[in-house]
Every structure is written in structure tokens, then in C-alpha cells.
C-alpha positions in Angstrom: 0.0 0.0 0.0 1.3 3.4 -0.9 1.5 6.2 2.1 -1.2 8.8 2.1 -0.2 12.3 0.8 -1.1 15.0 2.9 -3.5 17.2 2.1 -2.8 20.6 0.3 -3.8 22.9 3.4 -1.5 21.1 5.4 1.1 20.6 3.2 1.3 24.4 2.6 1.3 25.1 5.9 4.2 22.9 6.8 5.8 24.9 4.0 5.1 28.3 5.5 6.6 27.0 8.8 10.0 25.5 6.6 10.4 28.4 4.6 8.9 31.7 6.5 5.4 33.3 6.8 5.7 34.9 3.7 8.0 35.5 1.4 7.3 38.9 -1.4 10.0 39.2 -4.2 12.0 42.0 -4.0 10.7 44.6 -7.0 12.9 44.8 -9.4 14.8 48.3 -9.9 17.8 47.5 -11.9 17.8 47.0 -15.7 19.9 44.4 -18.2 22.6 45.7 -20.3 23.7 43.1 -22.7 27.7 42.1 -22.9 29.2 44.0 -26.1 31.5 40.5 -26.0 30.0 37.5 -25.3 32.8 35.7 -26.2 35.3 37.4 -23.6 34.5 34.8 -20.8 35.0 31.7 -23.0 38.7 33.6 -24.2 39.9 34.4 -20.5 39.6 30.7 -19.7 41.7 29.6 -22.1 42.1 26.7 -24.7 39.5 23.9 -23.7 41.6 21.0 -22.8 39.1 18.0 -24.6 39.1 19.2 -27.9 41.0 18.1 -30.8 41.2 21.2 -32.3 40.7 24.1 -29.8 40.1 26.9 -31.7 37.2 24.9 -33.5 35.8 24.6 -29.2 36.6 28.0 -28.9 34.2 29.2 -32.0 31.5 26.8 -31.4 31.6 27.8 -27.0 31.8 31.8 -28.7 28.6 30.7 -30.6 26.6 29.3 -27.2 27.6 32.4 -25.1 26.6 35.3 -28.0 23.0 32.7 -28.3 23.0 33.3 -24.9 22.7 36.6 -24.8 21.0 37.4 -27.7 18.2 34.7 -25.4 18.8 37.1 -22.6 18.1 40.4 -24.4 15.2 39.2 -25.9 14.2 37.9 -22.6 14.6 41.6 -20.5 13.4 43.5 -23.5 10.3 41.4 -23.5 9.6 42.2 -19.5 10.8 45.5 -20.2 14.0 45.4 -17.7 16.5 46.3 -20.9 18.6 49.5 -20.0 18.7 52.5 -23.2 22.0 52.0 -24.7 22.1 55.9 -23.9 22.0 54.8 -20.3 25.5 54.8 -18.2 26.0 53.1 -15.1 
């Protein structure tokens, strides 16, 4: 026989006790500013060491990380937390 599940009203009350009361996000008051160089993190750790050819890694890595962000910005432009490209810090 399988153990009973607790009911929902309980259940979420024994997550209230785990986890807090309440718990409100914090409102968002910063905005995204996409990298001009996506590729800069992949370059400063070097030559991947399980490639045969590492400069073929390093082009398709590049390739995930500007996908990446071009995800990202569509992602904060879409929820309307993309900073003007005016904007400085």
C-alpha cells in the first residue's frame, strides 16, 4: 500500500513553517545591459583541454555564449528590464 499524501492545506502550511510566513520578491529596480563580448569569458579561460582542435571549441563555446545573450536580451526586453543603450552606469 502506498502512504497517504497529505492534504494541500496542510502541506502548505508545513511549507510556511519551513520556509517563512511569507515571502514577497524584492521589486525589481535595476535594468539588463547586454555584454558587447560575449565571447570574452570563453577567451579568459583559455584553450579547452578536450578538444581536438581548440580553436574549433573556442568558435562553437563563442557561438553558445553570443546565443546566450542574444536569449537574454530578448528575454529583458520582452519584460521591459532592458537599459537604453544611452544609459551609463
Amino acid at each position: 500500500m502506498s502512504k497517504r499524501r497529505r492534504p494541500a492545506a496542510t502541506r502548505r502550511l508545513a511549507e510556511q513553517r519551513f520556509w517563512g510566513a511569507s515571502y514577497e520578491p524584492a521589486p525589481v529596480n535595476t535594468s539588463i545591459r547586454p555584454s558587447p563580448d560575449p565571447g570574452v569569458l570563453v577567451r579568459s579561460l583559455g584553450n579547452p583541454p578536450l578538444a581536438i582542435d581548440s580553436a574549433q571549441a573556442v568558435r562553437h563555446l563563442t557561438a553558445v555564449y553570443e546565443e546566450a545573450v542574444r536569449a537574454a536580451t530578448a528575454l529583458a526586453a520582452a519584460n521591459g528590464v532592458l537599459a537604453d543603450p544611452d544609459q551609463d552606469d
